[in-house]
gemmi code that builds the backbone of each chain (N, CA, C; Angstrom):
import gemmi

chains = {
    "A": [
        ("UNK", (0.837, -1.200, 0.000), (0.000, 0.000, 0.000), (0.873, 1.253, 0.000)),
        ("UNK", (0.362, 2.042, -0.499), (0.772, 3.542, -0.310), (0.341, 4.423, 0.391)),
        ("UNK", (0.828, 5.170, 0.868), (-0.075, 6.945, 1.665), (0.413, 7.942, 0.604)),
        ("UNK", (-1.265, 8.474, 0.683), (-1.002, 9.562, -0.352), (-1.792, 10.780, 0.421)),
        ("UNK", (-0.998, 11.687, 0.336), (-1.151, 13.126, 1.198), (-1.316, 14.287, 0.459)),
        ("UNK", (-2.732, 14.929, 0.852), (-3.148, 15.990, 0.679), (-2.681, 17.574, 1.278)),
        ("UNK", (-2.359, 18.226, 0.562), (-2.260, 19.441, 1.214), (-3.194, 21.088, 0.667)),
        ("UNK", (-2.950, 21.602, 1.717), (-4.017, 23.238, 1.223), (-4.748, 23.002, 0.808)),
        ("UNK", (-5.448, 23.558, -0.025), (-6.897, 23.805, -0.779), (-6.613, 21.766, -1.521)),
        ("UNK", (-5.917, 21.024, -1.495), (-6.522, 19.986, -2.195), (-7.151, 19.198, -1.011)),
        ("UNK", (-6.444, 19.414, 0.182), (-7.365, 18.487, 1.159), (-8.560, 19.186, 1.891)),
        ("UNK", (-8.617, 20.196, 2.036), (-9.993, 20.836, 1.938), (-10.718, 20.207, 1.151)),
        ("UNK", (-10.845, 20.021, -0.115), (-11.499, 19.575, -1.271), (-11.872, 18.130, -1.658)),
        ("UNK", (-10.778, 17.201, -0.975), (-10.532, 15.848, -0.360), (-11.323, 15.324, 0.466)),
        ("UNK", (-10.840, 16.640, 1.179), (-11.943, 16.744, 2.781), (-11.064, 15.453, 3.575)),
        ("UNK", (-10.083, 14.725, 3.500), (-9.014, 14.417, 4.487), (-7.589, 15.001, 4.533)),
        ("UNK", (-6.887, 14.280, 4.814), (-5.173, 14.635, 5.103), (-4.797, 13.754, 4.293)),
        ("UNK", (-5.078, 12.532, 4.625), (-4.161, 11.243, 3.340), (-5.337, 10.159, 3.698)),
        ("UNK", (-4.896, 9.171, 2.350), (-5.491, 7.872, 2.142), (-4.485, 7.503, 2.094)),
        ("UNK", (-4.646, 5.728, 2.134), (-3.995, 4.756, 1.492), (-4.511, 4.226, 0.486)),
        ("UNK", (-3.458, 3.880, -0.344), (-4.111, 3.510, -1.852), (-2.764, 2.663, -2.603)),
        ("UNK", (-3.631, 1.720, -3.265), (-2.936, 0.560, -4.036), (-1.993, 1.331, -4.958)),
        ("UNK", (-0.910, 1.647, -4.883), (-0.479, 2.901, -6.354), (1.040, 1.979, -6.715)),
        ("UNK", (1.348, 0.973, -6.426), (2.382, 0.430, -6.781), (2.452, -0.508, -8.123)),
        ("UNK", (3.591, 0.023, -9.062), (3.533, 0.125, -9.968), (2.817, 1.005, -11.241)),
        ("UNK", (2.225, 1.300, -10.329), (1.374, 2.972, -11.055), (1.905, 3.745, -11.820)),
        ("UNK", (2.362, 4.718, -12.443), (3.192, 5.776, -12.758), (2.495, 7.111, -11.895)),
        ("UNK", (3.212, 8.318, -11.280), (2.321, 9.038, -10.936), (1.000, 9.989, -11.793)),
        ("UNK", (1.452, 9.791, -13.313), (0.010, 10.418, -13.665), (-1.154, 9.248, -13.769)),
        ("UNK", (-0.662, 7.681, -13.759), (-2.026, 6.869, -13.478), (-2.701, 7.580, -11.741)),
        ("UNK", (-1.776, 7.820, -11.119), (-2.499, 8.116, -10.310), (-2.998, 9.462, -9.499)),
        ("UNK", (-2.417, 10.161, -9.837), (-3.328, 11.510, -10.123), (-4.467, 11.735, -10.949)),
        ("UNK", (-4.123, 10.632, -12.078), (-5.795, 10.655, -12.727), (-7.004, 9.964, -11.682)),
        ("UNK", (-6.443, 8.854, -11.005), (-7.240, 7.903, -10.474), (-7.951, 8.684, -9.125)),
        ("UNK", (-6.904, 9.445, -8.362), (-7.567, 10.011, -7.049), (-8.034, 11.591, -7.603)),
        ("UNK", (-7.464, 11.921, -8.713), (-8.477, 13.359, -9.244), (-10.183, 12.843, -9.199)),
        ("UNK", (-10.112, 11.502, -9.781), (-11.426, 11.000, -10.286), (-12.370, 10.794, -9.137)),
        ("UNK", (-11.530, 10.141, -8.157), (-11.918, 9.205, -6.757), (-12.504, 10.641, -5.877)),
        ("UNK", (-11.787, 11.561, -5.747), (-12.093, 12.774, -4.765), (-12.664, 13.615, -5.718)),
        ("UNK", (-12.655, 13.826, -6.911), (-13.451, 14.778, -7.604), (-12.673, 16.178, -7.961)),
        ("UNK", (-11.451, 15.873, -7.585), (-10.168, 17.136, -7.798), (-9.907, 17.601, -9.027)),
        ("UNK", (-10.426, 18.923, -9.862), (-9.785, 19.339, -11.143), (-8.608, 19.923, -11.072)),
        ("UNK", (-8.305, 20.009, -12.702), (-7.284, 20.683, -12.738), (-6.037, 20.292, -12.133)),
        ("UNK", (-5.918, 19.066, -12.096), (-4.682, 18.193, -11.015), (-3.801, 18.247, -12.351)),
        ("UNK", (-3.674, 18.852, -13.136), (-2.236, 18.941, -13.917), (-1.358, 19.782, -13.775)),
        ("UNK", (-2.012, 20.868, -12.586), (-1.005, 21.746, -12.184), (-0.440, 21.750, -10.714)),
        ("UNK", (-0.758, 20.314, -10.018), (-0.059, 19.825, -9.016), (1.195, 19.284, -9.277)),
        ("UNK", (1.748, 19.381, -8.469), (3.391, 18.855, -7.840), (3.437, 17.664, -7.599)),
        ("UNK", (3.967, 16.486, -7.625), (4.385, 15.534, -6.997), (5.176, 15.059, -6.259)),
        ("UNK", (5.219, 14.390, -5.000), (6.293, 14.446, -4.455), (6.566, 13.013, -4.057)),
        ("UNK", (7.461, 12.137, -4.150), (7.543, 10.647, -3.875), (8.680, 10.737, -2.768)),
        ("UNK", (8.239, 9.729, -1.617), (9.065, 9.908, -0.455), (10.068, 11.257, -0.402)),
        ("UNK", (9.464, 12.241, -0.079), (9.656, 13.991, 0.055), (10.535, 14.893, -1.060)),
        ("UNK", (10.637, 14.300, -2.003), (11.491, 14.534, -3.514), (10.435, 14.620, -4.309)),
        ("UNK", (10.311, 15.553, -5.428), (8.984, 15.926, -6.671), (9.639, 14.959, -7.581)),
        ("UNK", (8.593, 14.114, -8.085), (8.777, 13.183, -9.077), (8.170, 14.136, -10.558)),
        ("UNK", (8.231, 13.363, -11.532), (7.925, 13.518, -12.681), (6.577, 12.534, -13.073)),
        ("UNK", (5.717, 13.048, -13.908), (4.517, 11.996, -14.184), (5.051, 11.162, -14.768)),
        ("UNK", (6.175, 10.446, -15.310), (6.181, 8.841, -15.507), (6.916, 8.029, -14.392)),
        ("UNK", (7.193, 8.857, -13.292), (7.717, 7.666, -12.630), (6.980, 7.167, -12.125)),
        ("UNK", (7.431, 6.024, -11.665), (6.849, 4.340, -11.527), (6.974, 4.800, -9.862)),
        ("UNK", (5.377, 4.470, -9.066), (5.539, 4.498, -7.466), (5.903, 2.733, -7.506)),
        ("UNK", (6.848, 2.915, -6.040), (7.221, 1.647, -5.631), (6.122, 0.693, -4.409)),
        ("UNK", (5.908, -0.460, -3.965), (5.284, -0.783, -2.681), (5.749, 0.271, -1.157)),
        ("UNK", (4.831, 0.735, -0.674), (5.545, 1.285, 0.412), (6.260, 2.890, 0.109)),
        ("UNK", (6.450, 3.559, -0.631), (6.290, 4.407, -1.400), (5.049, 5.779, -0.855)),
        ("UNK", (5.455, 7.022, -0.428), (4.837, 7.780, -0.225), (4.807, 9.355, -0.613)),
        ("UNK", (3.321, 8.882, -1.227), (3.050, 10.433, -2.064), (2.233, 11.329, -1.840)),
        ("UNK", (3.003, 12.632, -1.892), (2.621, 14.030, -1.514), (1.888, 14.813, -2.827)),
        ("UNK", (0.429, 15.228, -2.839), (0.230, 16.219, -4.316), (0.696, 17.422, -3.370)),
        ("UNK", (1.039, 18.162, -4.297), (1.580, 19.821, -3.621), (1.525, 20.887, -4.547)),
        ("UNK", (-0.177, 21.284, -4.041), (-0.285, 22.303, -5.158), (0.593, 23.485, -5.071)),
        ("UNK", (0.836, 24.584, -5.853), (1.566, 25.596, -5.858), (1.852, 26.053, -4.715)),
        ("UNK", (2.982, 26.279, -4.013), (3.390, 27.018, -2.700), (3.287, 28.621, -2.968)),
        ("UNK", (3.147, 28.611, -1.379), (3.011, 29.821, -1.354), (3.723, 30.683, 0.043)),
        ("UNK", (4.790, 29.857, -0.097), (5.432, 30.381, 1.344), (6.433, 31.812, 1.344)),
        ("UNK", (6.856, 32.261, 2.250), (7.727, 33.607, 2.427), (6.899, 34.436, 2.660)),
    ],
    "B": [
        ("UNK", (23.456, 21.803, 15.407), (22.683, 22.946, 15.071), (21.893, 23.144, 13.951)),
        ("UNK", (20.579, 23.006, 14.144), (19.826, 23.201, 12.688), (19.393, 24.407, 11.522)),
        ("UNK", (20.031, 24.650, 10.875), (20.330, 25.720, 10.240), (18.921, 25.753, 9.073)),
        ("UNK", (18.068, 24.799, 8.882), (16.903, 24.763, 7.750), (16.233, 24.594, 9.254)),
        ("UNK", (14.401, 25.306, 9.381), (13.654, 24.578, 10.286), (12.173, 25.083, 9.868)),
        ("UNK", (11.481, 24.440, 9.917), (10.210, 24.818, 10.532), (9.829, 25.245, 12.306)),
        ("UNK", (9.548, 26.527, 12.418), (9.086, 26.521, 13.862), (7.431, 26.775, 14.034)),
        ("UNK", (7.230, 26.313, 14.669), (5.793, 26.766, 14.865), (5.368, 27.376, 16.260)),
        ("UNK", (6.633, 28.242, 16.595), (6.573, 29.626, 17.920), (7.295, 30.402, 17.140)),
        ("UNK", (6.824, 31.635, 17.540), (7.856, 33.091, 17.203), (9.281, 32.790, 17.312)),
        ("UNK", (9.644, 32.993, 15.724), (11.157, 33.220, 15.283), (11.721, 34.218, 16.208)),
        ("UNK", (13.235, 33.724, 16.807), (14.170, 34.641, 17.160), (15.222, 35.146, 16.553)),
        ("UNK", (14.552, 35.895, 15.037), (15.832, 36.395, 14.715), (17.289, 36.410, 14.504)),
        ("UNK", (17.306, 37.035, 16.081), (18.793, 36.718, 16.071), (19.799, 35.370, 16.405)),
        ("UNK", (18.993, 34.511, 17.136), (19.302, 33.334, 17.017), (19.341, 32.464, 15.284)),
        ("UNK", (18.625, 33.137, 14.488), (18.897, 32.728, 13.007), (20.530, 33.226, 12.325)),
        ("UNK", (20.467, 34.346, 12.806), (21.903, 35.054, 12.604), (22.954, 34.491, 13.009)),
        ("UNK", (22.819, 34.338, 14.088), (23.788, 33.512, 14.908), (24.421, 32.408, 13.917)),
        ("UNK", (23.439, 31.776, 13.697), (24.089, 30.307, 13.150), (25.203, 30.855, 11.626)),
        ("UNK", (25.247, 31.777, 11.123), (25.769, 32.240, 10.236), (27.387, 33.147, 10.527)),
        ("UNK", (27.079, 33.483, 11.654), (28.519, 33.940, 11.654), (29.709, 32.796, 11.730)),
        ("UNK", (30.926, 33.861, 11.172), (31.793, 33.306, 10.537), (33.008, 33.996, 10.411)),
        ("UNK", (34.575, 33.848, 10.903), (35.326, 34.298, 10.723), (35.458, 35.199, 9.580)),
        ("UNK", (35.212, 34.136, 8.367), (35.737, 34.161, 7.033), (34.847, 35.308, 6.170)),
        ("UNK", (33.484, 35.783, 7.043), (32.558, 36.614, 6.624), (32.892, 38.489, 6.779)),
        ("UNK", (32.418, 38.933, 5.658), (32.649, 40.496, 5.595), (31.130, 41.210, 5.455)),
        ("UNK", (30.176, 40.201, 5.683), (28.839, 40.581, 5.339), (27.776, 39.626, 5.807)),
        ("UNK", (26.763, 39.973, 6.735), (25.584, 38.567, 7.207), (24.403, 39.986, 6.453)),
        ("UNK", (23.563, 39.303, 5.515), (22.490, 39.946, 5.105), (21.331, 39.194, 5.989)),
        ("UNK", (20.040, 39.745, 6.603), (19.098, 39.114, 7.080), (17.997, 39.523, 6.372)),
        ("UNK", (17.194, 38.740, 5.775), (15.700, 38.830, 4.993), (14.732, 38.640, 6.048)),
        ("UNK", (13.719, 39.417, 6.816), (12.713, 38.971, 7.755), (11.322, 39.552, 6.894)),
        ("UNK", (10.809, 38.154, 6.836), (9.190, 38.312, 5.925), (8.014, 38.488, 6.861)),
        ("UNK", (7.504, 39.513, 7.118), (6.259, 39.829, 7.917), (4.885, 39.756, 7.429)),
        ("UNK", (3.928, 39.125, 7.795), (2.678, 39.499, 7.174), (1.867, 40.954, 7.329)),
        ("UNK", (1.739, 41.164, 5.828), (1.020, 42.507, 5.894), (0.011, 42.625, 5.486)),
        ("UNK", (-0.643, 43.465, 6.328), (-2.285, 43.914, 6.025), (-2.905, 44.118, 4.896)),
        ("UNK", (-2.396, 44.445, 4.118), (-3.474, 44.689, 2.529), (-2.459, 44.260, 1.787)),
        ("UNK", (-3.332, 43.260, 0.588), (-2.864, 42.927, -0.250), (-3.744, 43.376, -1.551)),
        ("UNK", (-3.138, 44.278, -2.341), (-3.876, 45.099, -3.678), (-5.385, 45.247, -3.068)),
        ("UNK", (-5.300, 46.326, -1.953), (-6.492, 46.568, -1.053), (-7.345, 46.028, -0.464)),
        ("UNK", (-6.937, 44.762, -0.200), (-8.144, 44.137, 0.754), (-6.800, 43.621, 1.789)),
        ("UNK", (-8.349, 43.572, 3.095), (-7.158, 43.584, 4.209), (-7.441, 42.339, 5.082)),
        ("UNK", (-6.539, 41.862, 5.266), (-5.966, 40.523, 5.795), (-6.084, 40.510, 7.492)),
        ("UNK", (-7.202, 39.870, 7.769), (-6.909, 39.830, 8.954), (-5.795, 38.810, 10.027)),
        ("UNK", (-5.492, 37.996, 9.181), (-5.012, 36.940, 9.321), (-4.013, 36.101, 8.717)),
        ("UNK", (-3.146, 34.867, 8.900), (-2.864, 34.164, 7.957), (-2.979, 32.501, 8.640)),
        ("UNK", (-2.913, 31.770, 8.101), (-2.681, 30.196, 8.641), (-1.558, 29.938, 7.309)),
        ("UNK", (-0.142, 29.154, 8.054), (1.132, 29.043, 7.146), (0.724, 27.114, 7.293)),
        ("UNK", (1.267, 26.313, 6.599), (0.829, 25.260, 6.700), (1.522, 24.640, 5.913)),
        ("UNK", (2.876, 23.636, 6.259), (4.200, 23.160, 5.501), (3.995, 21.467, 5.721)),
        ("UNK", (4.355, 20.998, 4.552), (4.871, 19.500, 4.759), (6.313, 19.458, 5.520)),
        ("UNK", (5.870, 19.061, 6.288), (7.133, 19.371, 7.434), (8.614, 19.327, 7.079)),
        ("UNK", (8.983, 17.419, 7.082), (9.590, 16.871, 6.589), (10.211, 17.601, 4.800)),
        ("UNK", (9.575, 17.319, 4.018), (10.006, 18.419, 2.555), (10.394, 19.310, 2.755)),
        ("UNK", (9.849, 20.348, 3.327), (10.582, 21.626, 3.402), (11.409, 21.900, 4.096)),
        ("UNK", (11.812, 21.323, 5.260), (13.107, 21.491, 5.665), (14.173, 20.739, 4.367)),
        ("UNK", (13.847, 19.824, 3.853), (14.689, 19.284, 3.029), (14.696, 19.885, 1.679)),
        ("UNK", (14.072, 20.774, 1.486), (13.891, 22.254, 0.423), (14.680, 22.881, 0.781)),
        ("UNK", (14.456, 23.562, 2.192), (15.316, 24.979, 2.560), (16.564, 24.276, 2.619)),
        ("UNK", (16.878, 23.190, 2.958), (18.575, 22.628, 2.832), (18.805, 22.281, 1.234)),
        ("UNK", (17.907, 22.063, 0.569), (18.247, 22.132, -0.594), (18.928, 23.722, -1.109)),
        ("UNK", (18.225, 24.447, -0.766), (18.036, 25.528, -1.158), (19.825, 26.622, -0.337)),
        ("UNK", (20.301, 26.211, 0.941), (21.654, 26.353, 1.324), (22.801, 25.717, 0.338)),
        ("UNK", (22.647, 24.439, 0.064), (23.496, 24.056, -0.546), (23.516, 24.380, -2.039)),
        ("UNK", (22.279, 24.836, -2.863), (22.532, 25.999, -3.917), (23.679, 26.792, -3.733)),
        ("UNK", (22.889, 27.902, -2.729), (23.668, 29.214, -2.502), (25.671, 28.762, -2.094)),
        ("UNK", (25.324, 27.833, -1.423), (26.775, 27.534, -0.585), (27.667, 27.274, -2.081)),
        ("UNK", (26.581, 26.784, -3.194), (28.115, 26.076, -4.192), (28.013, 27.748, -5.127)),
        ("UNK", (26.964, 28.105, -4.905), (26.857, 29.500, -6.376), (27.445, 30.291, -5.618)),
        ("UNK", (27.995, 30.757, -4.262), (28.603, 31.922, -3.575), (29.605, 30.902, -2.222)),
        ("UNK", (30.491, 31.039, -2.969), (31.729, 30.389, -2.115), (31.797, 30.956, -1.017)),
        ("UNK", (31.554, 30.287, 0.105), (32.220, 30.781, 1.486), (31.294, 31.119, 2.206)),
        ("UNK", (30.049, 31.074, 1.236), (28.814, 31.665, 1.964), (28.336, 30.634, 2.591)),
        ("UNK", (27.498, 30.786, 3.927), (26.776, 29.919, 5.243), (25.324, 30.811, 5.318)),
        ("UNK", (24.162, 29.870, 5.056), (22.967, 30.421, 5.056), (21.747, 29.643, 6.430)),
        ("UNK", (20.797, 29.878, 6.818), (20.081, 29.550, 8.016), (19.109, 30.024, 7.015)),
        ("UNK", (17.657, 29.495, 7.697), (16.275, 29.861, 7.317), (15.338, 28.751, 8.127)),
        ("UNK", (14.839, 29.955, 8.816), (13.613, 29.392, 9.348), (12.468, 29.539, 8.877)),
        ("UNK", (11.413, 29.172, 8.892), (10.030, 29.251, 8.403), (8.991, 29.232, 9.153)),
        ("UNK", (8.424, 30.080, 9.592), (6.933, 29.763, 10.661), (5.524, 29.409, 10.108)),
        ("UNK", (4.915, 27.982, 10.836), (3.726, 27.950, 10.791), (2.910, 28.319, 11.546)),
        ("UNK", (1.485, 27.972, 11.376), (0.985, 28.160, 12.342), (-0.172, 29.233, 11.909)),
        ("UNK", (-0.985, 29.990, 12.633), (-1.555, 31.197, 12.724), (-0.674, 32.603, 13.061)),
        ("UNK", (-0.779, 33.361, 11.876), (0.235, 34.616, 11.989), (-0.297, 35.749, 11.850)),
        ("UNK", (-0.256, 36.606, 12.721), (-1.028, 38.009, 12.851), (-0.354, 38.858, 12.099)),
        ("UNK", (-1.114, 39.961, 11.669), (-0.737, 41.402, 10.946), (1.033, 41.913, 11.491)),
        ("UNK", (2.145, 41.913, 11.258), (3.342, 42.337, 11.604), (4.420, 41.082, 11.989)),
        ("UNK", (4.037, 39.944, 12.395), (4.301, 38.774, 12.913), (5.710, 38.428, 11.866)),
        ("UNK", (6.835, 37.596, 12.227), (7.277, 37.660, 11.376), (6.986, 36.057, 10.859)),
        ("UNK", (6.995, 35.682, 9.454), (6.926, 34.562, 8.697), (8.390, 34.075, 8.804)),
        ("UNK", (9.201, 34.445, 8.207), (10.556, 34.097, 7.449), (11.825, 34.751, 8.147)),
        ("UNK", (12.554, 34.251, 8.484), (13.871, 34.785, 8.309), (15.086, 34.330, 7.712)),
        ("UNK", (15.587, 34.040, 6.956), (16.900, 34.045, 6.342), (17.801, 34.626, 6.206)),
        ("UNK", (19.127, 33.991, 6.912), (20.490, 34.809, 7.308), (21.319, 34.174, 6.217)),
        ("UNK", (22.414, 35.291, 5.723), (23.406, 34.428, 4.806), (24.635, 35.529, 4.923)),
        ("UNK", (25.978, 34.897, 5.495), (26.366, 35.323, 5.524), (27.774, 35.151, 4.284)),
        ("UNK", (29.020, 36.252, 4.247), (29.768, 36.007, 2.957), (30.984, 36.630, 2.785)),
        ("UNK", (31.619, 36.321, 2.809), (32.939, 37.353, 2.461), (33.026, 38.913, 2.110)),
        ("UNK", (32.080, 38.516, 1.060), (32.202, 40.050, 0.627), (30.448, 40.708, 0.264)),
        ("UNK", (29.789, 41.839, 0.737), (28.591, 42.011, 0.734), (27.770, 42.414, -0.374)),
        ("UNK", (28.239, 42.214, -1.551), (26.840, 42.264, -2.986), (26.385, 40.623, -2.646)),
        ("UNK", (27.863, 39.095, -2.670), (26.965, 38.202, -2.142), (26.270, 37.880, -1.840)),
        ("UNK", (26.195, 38.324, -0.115), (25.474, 38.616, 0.827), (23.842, 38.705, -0.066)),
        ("UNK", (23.967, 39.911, 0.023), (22.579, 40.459, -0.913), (21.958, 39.530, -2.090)),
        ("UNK", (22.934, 39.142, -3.060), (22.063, 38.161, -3.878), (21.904, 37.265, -3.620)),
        ("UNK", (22.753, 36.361, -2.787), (22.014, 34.747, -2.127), (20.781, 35.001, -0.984)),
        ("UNK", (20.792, 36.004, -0.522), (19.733, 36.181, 0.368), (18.417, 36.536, -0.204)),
        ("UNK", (18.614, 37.011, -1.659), (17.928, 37.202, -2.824), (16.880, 36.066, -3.395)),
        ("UNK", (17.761, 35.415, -3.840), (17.968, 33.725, -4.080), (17.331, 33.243, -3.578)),
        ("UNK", (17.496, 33.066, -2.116), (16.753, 32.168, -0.988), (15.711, 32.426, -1.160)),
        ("UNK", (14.760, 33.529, -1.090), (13.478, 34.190, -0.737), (12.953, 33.496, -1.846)),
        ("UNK", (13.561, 34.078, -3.326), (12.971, 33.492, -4.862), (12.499, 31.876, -5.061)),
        ("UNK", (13.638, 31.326, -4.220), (13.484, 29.984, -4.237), (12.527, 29.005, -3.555)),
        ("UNK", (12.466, 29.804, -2.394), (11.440, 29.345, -1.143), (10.491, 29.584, -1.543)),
        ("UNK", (9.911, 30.588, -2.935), (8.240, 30.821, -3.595), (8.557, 30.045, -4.634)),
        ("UNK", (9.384, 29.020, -5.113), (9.069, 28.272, -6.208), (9.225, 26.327, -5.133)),
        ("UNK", (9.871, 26.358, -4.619), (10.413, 24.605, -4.707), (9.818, 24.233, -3.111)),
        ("UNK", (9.475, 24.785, -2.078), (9.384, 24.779, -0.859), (7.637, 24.614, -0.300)),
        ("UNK", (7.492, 23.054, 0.050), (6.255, 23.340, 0.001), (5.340, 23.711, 1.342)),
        ("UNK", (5.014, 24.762, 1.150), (4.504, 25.331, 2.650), (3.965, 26.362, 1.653)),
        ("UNK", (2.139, 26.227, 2.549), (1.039, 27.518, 1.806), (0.311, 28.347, 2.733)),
        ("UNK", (0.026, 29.367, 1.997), (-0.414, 30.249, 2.934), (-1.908, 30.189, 2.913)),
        ("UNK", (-2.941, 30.508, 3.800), (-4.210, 30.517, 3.821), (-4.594, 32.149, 4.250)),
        ("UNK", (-5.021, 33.181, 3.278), (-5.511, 34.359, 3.707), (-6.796, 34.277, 4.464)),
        ("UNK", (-7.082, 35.112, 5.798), (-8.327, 35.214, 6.429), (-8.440, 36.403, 5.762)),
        ("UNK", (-10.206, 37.151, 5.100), (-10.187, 38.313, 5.680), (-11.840, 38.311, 6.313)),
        ("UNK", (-11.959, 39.526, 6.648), (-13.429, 39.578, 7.083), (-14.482, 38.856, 6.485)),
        ("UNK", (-14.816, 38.795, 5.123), (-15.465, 38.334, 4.136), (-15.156, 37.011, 3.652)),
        ("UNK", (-14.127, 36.187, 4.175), (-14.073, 34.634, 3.834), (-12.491, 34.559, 4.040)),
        ("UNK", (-12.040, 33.416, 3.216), (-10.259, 32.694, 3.720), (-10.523, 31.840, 2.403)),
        ("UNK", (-8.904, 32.138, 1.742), (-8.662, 31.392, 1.151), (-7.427, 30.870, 0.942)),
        ("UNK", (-6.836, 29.610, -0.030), (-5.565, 29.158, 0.107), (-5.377, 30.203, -1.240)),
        ("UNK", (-3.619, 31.159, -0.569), (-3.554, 31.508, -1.931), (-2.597, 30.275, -2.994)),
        ("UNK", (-2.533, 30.733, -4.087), (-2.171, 29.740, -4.945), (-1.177, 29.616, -5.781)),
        ("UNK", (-0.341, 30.568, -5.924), (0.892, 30.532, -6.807), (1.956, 31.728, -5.828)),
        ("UNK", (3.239, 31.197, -6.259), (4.501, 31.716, -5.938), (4.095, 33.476, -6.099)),
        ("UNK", (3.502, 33.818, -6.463), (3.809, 35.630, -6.622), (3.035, 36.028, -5.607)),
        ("UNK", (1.943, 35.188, -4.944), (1.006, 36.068, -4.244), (-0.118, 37.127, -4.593)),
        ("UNK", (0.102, 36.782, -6.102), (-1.036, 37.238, -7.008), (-2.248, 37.339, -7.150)),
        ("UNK", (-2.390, 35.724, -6.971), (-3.656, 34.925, -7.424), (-4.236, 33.913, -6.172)),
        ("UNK", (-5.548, 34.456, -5.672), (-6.162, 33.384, -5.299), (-6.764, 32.527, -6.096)),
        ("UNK", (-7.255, 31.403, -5.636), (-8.388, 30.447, -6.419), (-9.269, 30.154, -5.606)),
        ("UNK", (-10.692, 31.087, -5.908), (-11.654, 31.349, -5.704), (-12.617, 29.986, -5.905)),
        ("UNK", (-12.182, 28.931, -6.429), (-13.167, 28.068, -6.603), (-11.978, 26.986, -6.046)),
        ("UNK", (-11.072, 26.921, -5.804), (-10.229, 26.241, -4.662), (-9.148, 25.589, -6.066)),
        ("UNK", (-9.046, 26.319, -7.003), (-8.297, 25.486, -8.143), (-7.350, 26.429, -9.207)),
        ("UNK", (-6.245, 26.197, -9.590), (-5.331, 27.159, -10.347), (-6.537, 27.465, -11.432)),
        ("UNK", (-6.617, 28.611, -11.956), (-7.156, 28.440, -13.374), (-5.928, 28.902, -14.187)),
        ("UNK", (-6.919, 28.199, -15.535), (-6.219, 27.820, -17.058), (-5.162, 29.202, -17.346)),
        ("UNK", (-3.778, 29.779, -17.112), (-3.128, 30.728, -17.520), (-2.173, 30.842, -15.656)),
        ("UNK", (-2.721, 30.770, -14.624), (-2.414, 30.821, -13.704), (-1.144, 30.477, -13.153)),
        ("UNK", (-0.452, 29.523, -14.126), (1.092, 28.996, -13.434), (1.942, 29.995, -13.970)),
        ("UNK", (1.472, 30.384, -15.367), (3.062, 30.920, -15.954), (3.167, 32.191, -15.552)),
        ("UNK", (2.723, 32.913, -14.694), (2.977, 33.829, -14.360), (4.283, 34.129, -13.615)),
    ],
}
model = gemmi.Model(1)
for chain_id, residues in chains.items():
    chain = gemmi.Chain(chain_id)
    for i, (resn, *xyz) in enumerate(residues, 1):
        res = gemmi.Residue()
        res.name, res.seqid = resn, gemmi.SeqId(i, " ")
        for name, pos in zip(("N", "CA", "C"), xyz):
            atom = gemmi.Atom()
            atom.name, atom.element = name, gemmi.Element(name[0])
            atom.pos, atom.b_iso = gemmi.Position(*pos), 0.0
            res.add_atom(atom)
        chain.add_residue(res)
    model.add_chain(chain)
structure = gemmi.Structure()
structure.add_model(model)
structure.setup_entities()
């Protein structure tokens, strides 16, 4: 299994903090499509990814055990 | 000594400074980011800061070891506050110190630029009339329906 973590306005919208979810072997845009769909989230092409606290790219491959962050645009400073 | 942090109590400044001095230094620049009351006229009563903990400290150390290889000799600190932050409060501080002081000035430059692109920690505006997450690095743009719209990144 995986944990996949919501932040700002996407977990508002989520309406949790994280799930767990089957995402191994996935690539991360199978699964940004899959939990855009599952939670009802648009516009998830202008989220961030982050695989165990590093931004991945939409073809990488999540591993078992493997944990992913969406991270919409920051806004810190 | 932790020189990247998230705190979630009032920054001490000068304890950020601290960690930066340095024999070898002719210049410590300090950046302190405060929240301010109006933004393109509407006024903020509030903020909620709200960081993936873990990442962003490993951002803002990303973000030292930039500066440390692009400005030789230079030693940088940055803290970040979450939490609920009132009108004057400070958000940010980043110390960098350097041999010689234009350095100084542009890695401390740097840092700030960098911490609104790669660093993930967001801000939530209160004002009288509602709260929202704002949504891109400039501080531009809210999303009023909780979502970037179509033109919104490349700014």
């Amino acid at each position: 299994m995986n944990k996949v973590l919501f932040f700002a306005h996407l977990r508002d919208s989520a309406g949790v903090e994280s799930v767990e979810f089957a995402a191994s072997g996935k690539t991360v845009a199978d699964l940004k499509e899959l939990i855009s769909e599952q939670f009802g989230l648009q516009n998830f092409d202008t989220v961030m990814t982050a695989i165990n606290e590093e931004f991945a790219t939409d073809d990488e491959v999540i591993q078992e055990g493997d944990t992913i962050a969406f991270i919409p645009p920051v806004s810190g400073g | 000594m932790k020189f990247f942090e998230i705190a979630k109590d009032p920054i001490n400044t000068q304890s950020v400074i601290d960690k930066v001095i340095q024999r070898e230094a002719g210049a410590i620049t300090t950046f302190i980011g405060t929240v301010r009351e109006l933004t393109h006229g509407k006024k903020t009563l509030y903020l909620v800061y709200e960081a993936y903990e873990p990442m962003a400290v490993k951002k803002l150390a990303q973000i030292g070891t930039e500066i440390e290889e692009r400005w030789p000799g230079s030693k940088v600190a940055i803290t970040h506050r979450v939490g609920k932050l009132d009108i004057t409060d400070i958000a940010v501080v980043i110390a960098v110190s350097t041999p010689h002081r234009a350095d100084a000035y542009e890695a401390n430059r740097y840092a700030i630029e960098r911490i609104k692109e790669i660093v993930p920690i967001w801000k939530k505006e209160h004002w009288e009339d509602g709260q929202e997450w704002i949504g891109n690095q400039l501080e531009t743009v809210a999303y009023p329906s909780g979502k970037p719209e179509e033109g919104d990144l490349g700014e």
